[in-house]
Structures are given as structure tokens and as C-alpha cells.
N, CA, C and O atoms as a Tripos MOL2 file, in Angstrom:
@<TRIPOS>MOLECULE
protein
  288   287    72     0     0
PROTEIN
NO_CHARGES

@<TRIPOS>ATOM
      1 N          83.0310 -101.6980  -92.1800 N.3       1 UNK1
      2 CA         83.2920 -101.3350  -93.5750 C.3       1 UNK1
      3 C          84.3160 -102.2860  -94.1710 C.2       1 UNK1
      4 O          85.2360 -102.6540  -93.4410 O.2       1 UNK1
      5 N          84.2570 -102.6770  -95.3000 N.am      2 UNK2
      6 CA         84.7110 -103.1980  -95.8990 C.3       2 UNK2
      7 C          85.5620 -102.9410  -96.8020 C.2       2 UNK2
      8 O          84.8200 -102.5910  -97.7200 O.2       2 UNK2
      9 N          87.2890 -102.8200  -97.4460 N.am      3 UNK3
     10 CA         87.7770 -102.3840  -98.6720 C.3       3 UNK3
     11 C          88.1280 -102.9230  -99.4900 C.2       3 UNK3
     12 O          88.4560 -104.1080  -99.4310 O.2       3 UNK3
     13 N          88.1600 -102.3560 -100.3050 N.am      4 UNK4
     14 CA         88.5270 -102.8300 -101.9110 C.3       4 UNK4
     15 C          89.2990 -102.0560 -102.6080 C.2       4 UNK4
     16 O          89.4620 -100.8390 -102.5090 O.2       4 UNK4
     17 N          90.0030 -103.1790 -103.6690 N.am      5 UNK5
     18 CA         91.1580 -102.2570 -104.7940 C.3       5 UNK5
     19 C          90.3080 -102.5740 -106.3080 C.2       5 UNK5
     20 O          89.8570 -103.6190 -106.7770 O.2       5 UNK5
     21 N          90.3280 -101.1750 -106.8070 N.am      6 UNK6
     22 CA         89.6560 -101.4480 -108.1260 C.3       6 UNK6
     23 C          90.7950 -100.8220 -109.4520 C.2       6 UNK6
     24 O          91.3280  -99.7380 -109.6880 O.2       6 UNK6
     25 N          90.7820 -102.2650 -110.1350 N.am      7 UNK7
     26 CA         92.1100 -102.1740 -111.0550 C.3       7 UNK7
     27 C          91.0260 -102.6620 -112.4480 C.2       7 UNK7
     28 O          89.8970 -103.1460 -112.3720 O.2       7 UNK7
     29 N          91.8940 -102.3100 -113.7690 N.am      8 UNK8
     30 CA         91.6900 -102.6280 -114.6590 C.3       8 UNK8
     31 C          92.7610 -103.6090 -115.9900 C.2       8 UNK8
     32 O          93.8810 -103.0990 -115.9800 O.2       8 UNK8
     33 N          92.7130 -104.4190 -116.7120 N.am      9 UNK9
     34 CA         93.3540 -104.9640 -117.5020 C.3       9 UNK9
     35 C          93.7960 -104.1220 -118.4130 C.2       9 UNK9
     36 O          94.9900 -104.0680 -118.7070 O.2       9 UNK9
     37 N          92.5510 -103.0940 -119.1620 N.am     10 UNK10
     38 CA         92.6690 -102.1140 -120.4510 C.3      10 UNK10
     39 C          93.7180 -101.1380 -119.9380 C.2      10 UNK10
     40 O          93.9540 -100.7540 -118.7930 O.2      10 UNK10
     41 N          94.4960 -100.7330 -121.5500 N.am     11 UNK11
     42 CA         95.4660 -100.0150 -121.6410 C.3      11 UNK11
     43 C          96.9770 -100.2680 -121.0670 C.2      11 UNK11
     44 O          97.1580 -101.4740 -120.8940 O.2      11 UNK11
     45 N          97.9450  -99.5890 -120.7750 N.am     12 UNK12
     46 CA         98.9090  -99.2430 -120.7520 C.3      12 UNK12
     47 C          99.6540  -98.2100 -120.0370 C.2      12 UNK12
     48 O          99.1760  -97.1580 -119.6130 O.2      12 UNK12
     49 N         101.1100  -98.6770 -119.9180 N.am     13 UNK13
     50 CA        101.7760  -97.5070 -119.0230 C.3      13 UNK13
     51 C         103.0880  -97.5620 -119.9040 C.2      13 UNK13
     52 O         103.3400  -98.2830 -120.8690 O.2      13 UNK13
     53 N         103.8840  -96.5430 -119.2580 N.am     14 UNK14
     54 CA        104.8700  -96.4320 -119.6160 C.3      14 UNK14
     55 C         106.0100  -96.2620 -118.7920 C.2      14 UNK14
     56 O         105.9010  -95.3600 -117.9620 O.2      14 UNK14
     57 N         107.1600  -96.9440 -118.8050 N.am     15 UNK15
     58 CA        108.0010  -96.7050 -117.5580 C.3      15 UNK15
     59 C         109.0640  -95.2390 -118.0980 C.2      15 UNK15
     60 O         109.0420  -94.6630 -119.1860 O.2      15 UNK15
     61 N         109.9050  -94.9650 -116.9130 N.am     16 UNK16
     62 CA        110.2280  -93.4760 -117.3400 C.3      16 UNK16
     63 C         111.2870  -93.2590 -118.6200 C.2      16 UNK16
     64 O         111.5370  -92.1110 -118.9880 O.2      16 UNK16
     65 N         111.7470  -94.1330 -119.1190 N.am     17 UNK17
     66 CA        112.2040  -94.4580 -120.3930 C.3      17 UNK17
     67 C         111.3960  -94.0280 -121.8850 C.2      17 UNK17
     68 O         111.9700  -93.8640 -122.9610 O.2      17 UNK17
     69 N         109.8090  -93.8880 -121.6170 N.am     18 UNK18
     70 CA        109.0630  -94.3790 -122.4550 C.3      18 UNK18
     71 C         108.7580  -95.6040 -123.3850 C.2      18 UNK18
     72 O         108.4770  -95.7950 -124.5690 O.2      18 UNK18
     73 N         108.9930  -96.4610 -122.0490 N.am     19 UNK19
     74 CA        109.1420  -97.9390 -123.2030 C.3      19 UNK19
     75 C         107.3290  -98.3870 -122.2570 C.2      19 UNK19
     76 O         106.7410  -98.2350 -121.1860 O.2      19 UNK19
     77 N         107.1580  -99.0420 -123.7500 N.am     20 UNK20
     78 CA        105.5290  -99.3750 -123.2030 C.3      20 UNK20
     79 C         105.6470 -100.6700 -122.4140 C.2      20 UNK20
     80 O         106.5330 -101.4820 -122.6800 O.2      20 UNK20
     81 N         104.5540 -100.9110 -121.2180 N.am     21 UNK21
     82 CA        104.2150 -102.1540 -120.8320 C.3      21 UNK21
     83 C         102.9100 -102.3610 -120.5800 C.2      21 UNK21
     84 O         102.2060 -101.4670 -120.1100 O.2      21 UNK21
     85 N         102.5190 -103.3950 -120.8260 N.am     22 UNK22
     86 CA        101.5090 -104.1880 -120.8300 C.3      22 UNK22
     87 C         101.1280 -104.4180 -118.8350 C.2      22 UNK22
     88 O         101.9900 -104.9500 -118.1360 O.2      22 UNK22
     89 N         100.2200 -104.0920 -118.4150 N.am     23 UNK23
     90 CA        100.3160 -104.6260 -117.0270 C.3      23 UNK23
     91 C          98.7000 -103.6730 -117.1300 C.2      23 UNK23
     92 O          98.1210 -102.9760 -117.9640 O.2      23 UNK23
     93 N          98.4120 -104.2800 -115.4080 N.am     24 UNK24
     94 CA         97.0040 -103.5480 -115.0200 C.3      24 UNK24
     95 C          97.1280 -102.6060 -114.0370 C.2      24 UNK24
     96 O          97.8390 -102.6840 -113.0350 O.2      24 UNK24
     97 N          96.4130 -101.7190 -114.3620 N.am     25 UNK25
     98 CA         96.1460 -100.2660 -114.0850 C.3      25 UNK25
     99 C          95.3040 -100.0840 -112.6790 C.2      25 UNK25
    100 O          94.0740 -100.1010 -112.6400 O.2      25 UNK25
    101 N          96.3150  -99.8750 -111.3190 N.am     26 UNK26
    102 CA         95.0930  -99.0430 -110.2490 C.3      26 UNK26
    103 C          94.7300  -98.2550 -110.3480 C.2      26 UNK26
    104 O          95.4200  -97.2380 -110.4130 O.2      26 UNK26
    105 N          93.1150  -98.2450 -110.4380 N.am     27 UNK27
    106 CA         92.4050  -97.4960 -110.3740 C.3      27 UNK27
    107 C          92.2390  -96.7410 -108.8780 C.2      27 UNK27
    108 O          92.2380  -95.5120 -108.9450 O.2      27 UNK27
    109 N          92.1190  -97.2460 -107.7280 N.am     28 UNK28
    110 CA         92.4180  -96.9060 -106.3200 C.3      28 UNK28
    111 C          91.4890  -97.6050 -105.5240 C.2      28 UNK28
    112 O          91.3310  -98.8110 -105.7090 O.2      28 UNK28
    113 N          90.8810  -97.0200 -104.6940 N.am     29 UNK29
    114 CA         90.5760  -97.9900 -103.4020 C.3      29 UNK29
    115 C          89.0730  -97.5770 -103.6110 C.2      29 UNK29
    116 O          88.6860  -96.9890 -104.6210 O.2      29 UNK29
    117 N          88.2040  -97.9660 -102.4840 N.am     30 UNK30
    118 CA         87.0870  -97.3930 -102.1600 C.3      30 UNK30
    119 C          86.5400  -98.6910 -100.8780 C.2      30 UNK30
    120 O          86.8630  -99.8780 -100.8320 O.2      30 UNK30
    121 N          85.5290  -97.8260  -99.8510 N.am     31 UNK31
    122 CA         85.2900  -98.8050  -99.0840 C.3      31 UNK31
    123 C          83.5820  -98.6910  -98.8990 C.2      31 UNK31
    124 O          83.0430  -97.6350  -99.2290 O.2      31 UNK31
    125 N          82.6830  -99.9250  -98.3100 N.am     32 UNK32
    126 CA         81.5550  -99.6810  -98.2210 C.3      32 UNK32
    127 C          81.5380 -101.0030  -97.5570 C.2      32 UNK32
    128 O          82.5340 -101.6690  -97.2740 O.2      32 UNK32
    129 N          79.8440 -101.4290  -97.2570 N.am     33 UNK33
    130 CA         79.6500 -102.2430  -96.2230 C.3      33 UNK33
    131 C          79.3250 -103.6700  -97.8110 C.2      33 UNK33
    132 O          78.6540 -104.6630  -97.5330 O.2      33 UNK33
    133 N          79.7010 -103.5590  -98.7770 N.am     34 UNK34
    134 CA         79.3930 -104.6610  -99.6310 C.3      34 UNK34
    135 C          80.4600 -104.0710 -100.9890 C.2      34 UNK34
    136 O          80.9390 -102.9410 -101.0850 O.2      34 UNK34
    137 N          80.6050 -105.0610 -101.8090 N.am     35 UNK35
    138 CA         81.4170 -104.5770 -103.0890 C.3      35 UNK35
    139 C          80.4930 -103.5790 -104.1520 C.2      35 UNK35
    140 O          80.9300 -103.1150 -105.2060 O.2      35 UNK35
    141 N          79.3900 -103.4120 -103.7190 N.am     36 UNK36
    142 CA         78.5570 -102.6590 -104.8430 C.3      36 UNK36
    143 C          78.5460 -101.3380 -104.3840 C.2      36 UNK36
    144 O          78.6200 -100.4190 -105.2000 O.2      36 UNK36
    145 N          78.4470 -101.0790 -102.9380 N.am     37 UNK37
    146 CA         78.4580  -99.8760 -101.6180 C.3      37 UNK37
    147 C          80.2600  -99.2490 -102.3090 C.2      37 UNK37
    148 O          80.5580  -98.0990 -102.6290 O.2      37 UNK37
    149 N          80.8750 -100.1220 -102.3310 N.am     38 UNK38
    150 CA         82.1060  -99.8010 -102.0790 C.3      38 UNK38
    151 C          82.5640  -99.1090 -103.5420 C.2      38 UNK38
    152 O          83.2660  -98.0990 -103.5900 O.2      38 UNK38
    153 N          81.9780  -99.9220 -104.9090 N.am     39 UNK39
    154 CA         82.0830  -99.8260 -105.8770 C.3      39 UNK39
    155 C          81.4400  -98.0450 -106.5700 C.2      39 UNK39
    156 O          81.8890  -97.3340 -107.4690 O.2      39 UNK39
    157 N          80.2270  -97.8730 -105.6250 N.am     40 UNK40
    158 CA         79.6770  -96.5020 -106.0100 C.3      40 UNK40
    159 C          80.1500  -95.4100 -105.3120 C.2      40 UNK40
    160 O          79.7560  -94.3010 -105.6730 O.2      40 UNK40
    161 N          81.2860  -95.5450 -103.9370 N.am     41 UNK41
    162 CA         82.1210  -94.8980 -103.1660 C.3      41 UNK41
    163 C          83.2390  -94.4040 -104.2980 C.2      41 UNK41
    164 O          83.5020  -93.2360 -104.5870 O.2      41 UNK41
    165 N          83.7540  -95.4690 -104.7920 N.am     42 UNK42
    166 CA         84.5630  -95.4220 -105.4960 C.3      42 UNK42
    167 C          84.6100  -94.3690 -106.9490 C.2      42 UNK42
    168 O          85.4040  -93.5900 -107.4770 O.2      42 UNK42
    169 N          83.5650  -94.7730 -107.1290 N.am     43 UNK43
    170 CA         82.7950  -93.8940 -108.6050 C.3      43 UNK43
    171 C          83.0320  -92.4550 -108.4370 C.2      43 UNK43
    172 O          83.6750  -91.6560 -109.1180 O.2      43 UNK43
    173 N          81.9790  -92.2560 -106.7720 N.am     44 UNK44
    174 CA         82.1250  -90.7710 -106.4200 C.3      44 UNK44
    175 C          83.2300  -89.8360 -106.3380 C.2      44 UNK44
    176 O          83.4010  -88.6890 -106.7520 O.2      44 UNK44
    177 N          84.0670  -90.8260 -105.5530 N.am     45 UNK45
    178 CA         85.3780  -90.5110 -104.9100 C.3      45 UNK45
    179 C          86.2040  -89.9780 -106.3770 C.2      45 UNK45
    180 O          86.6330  -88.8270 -106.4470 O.2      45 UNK45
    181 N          86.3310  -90.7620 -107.2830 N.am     46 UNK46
    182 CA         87.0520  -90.5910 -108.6950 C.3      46 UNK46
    183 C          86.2940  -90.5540 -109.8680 C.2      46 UNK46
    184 O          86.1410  -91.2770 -110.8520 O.2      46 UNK46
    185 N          85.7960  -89.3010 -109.3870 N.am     47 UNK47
    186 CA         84.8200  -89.2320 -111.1780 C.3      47 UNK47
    187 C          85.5260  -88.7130 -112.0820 C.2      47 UNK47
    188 O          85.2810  -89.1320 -113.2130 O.2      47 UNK47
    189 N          86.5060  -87.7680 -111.9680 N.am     48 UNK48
    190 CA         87.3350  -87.8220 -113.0770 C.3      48 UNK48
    191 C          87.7310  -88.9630 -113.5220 C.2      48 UNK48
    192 O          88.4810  -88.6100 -114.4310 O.2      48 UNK48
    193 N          87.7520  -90.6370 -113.5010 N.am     49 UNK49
    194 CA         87.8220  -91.4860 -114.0220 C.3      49 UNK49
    195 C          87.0870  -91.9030 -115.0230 C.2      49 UNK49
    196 O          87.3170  -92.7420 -115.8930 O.2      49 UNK49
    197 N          85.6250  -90.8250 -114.6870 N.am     50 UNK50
    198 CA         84.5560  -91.1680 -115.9530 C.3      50 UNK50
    199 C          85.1440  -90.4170 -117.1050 C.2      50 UNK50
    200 O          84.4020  -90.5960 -118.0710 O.2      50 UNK50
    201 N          86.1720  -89.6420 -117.4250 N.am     51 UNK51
    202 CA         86.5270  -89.0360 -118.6140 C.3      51 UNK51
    203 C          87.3590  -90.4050 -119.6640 C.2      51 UNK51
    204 O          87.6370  -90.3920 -120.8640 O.2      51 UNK51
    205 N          87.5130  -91.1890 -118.9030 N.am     52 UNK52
    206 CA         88.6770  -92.3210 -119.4680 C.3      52 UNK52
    207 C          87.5330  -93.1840 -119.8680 C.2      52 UNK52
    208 O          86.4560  -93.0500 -119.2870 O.2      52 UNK52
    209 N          87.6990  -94.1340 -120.8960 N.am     53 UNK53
    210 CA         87.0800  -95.3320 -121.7460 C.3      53 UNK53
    211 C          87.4110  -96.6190 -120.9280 C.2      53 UNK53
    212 O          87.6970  -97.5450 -121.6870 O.2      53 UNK53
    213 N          87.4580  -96.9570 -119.5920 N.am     54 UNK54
    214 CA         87.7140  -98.1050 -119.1090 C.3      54 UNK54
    215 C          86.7340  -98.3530 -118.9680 C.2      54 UNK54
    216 O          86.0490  -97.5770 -118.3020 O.2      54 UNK54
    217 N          85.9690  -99.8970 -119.6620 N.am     55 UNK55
    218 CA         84.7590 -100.4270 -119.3310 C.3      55 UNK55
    219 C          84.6280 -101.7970 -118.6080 C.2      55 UNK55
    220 O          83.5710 -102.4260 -118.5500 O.2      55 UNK55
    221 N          86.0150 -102.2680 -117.9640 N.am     56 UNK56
    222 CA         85.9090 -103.5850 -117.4130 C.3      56 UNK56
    223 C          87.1410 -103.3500 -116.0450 C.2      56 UNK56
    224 O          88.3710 -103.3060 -116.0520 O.2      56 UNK56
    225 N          86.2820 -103.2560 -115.1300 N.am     57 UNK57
    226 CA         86.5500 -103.1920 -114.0420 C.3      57 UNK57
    227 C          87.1820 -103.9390 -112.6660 C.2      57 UNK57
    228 O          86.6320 -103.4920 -111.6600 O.2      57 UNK57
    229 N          88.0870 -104.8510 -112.4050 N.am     58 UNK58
    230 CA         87.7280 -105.4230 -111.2050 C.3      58 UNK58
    231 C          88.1690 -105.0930 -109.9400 C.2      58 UNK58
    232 O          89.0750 -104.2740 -109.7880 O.2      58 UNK58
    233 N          87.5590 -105.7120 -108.9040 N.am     59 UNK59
    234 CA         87.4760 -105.3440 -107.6270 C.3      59 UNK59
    235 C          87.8650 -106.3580 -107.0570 C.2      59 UNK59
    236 O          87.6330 -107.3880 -107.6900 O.2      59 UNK59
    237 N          88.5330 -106.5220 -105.7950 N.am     60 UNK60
    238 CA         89.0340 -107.5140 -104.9950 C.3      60 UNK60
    239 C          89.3330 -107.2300 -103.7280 C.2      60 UNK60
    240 O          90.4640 -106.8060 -103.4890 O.2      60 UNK60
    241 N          88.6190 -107.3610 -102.9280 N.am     61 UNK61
    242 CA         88.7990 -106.8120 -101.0930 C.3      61 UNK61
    243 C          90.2650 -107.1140 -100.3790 C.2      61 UNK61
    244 O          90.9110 -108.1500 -100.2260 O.2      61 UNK61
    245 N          90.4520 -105.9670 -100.0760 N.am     62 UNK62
    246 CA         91.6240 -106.7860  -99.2060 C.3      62 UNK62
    247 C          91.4300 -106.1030  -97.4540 C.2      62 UNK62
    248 O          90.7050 -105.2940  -96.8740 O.2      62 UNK62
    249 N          92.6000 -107.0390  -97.1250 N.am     63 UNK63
    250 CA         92.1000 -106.9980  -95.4850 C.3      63 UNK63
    251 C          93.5340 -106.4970  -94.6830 C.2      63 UNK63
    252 O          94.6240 -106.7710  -95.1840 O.2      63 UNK63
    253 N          93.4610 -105.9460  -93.7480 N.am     64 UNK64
    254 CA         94.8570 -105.6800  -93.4580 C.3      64 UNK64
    255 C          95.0880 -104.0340  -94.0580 C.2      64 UNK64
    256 O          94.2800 -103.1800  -94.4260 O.2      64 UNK64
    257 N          96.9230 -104.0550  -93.9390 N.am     65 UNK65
    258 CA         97.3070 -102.7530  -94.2620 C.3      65 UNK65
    259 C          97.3610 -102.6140  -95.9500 C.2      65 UNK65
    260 O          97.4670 -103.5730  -96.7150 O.2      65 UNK65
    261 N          97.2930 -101.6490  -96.2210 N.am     66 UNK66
    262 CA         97.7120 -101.5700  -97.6360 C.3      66 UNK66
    263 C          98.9660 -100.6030  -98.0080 C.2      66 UNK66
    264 O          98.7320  -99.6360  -97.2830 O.2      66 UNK66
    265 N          99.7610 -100.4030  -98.4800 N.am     67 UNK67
    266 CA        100.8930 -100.1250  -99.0070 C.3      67 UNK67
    267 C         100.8240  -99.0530  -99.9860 C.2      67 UNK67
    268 O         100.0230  -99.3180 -100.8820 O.2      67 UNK67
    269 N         101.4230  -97.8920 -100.1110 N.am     68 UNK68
    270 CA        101.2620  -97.4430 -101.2440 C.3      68 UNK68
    271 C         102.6140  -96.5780 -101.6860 C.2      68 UNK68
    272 O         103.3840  -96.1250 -100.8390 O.2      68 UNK68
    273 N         102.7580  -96.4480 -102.7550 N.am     69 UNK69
    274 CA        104.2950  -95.8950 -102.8900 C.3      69 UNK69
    275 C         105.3930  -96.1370 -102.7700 C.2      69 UNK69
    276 O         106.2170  -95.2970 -102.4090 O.2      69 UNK69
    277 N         105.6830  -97.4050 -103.0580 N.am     70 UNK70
    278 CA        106.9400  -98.3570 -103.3600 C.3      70 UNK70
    279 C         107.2340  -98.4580 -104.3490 C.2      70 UNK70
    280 O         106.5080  -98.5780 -105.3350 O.2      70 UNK70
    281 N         109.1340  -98.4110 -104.2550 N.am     71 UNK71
    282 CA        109.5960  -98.1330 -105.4860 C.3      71 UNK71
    283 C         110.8220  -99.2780 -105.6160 C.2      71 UNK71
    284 O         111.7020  -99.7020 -104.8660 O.2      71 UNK71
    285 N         110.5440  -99.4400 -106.4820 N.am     72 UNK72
    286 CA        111.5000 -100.8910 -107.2510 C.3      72 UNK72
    287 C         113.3020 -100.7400 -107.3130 C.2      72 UNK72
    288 O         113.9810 -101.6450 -107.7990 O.2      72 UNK72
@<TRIPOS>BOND
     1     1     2 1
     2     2     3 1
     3     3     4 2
     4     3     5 am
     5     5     6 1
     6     6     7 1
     7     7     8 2
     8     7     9 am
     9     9    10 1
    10    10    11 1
    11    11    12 2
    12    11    13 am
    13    13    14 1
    14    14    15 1
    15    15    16 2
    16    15    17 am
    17    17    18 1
    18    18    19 1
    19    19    20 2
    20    19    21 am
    21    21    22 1
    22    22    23 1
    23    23    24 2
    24    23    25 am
    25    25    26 1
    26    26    27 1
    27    27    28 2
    28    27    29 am
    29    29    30 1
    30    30    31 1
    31    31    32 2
    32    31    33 am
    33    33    34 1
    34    34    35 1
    35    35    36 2
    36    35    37 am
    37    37    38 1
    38    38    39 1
    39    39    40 2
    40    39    41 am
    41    41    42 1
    42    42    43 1
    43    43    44 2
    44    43    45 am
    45    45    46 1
    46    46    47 1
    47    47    48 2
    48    47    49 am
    49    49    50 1
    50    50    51 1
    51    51    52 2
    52    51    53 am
    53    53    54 1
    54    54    55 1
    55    55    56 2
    56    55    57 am
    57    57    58 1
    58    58    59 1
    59    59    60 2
    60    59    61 am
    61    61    62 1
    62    62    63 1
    63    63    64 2
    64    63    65 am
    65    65    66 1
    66    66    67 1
    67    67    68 2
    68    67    69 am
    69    69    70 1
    70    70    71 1
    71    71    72 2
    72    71    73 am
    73    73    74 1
    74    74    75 1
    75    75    76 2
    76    75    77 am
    77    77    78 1
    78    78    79 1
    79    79    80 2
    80    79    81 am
    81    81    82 1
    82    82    83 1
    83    83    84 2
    84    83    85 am
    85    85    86 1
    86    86    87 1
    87    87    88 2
    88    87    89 am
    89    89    90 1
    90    90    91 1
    91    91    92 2
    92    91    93 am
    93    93    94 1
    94    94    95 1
    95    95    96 2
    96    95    97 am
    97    97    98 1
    98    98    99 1
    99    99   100 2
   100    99   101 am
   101   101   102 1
   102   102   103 1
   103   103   104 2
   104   103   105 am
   105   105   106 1
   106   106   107 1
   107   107   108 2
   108   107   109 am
   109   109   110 1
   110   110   111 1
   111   111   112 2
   112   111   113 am
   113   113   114 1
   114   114   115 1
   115   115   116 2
   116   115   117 am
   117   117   118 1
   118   118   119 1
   119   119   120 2
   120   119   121 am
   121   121   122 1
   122   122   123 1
   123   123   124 2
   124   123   125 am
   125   125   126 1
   126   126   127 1
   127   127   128 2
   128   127   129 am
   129   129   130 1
   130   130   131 1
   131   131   132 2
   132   131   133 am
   133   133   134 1
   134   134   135 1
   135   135   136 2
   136   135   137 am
   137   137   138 1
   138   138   139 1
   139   139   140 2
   140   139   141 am
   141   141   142 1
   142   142   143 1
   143   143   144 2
   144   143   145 am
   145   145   146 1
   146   146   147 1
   147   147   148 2
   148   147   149 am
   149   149   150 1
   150   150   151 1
   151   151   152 2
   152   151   153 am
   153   153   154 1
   154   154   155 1
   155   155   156 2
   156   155   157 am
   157   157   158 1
   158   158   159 1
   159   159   160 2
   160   159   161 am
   161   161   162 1
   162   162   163 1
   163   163   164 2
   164   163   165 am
   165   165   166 1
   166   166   167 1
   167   167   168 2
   168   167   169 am
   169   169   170 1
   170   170   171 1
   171   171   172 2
   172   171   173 am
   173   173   174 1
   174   174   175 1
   175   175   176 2
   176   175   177 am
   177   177   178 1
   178   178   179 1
   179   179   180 2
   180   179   181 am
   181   181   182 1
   182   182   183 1
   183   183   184 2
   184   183   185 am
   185   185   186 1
   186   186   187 1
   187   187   188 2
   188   187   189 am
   189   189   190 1
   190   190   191 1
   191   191   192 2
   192   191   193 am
   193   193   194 1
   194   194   195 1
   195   195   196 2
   196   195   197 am
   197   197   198 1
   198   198   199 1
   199   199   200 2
   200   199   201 am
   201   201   202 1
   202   202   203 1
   203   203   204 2
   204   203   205 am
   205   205   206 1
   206   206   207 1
   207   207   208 2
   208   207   209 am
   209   209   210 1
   210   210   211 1
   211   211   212 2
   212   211   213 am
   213   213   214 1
   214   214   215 1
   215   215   216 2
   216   215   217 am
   217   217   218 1
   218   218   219 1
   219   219   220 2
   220   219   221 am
   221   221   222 1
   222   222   223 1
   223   223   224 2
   224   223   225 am
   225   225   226 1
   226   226   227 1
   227   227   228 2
   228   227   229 am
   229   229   230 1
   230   230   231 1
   231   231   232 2
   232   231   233 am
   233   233   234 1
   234   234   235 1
   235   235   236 2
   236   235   237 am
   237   237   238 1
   238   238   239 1
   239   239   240 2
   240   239   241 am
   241   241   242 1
   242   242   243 1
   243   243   244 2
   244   243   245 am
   245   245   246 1
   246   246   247 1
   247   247   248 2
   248   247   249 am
   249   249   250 1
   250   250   251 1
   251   251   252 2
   252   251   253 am
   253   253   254 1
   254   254   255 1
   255   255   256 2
   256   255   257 am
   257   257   258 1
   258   258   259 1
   259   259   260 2
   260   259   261 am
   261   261   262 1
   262   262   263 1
   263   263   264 2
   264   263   265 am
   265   265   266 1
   266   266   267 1
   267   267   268 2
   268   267   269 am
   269   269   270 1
   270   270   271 1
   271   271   272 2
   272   271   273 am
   273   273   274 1
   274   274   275 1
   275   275   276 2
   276   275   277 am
   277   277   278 1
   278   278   279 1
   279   279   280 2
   280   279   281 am
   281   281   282 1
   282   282   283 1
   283   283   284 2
   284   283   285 am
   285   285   286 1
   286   286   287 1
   287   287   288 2
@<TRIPOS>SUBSTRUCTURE
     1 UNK1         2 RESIDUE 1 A UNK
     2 UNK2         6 RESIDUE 1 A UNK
     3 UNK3        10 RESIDUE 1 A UNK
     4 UNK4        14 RESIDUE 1 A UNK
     5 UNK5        18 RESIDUE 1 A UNK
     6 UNK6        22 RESIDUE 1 A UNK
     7 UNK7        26 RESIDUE 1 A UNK
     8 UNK8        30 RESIDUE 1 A UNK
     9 UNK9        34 RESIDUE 1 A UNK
    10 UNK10       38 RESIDUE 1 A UNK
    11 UNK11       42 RESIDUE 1 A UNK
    12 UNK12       46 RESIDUE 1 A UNK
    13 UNK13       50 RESIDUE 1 A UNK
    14 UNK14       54 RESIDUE 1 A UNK
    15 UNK15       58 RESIDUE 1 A UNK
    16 UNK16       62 RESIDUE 1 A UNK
    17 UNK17       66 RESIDUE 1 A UNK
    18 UNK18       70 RESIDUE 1 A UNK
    19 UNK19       74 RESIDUE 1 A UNK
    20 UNK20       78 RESIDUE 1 A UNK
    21 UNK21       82 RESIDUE 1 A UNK
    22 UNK22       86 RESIDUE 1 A UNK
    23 UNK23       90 RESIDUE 1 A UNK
    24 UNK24       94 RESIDUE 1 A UNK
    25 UNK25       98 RESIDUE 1 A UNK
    26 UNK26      102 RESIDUE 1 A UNK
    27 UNK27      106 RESIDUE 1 A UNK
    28 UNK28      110 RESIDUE 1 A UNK
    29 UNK29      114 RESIDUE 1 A UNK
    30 UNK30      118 RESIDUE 1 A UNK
    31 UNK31      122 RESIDUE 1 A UNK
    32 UNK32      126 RESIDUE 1 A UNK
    33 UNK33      130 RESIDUE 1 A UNK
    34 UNK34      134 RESIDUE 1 A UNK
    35 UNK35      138 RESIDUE 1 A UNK
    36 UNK36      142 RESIDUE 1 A UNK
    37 UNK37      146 RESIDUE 1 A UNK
    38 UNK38      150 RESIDUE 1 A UNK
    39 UNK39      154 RESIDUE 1 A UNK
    40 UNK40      158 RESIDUE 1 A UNK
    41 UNK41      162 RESIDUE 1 A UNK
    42 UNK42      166 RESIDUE 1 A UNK
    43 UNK43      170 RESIDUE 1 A UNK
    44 UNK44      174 RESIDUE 1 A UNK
    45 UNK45      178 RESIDUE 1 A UNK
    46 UNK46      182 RESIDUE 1 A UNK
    47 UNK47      186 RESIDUE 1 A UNK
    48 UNK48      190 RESIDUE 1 A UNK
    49 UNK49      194 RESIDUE 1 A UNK
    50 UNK50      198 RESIDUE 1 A UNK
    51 UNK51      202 RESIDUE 1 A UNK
    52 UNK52      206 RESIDUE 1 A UNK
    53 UNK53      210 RESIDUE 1 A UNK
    54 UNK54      214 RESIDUE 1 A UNK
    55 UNK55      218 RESIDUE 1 A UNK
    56 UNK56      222 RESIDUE 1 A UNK
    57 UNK57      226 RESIDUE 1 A UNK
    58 UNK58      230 RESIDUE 1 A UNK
    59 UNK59      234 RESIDUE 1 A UNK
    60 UNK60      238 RESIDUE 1 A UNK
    61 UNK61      242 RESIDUE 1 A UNK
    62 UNK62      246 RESIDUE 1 A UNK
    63 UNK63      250 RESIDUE 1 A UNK
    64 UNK64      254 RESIDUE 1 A UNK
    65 UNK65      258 RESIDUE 1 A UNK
    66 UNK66      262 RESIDUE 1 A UNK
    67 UNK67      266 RESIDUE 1 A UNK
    68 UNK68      270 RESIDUE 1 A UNK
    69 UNK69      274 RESIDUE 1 A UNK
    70 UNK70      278 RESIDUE 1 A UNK
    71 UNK71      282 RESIDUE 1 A UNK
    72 UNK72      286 RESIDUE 1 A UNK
């Protein structure tokens, strides 16, 4: 199996200030034996994502450990 991180460019965050920034949005992970396998894992896994207007997607495999919950 293969994984992937699926992030987006569209929209915005806000840090705990409420000051806006510009940056890209994880969407989260998903894994499959190809990026399209992995991509419809992904779909399933987070369909509450279909309530949101994000229409440009990308994906980028990574290999190794992944990290999550680090704080600045």
C-alpha cells in the first residue's frame, strides 16, 4: 500500500488571535495500491469533506513516518 497527503490551496485559516492566513489546508491522508485507489479511500474515509466547496485537490505520497500534532 501506498500513502498519500491530500491538501488544498483554496481558502483559509485563522490563527488563535483571529488574524487570517493565507496557507494550504490538510485535508488528511488516505492509502491505496495507486494515487486514484488512495484518492477514493480518501473520499470515503472523509465524506463530510463533500459538504465544503474545495474543488482542487492535491496529492503527494509520502514514504516513511508521518508526524502529526506539532506545535510551534
Amino acid at each position: 500500500m501506498k500513502s498519500f497527503i491530500f491538501f488544498t490551496n483554496e481558502g483559509f485559516t485563522q490563527d488563535p488571535n483571529n488574524k487570517e492566513i493565507s496557507n494550504m489546508q490538510i485535508l488528511d491522508t488516505g492509502n491505496g495500491n495507486g494515487i486514484l485507489e488512495a484518492f477514493k479511500n480518501f473520499k470515503h474515509n472523509q465524506s463530510h469533506l463533500s459538504e465544503f466547496s474545495f474543488t482542487e485537490v492535491i496529492a503527494v505520497e509520502y514514504i516513511g513516518d508521518f508526524i502529526r500534532h506539532l506545535e510551534l
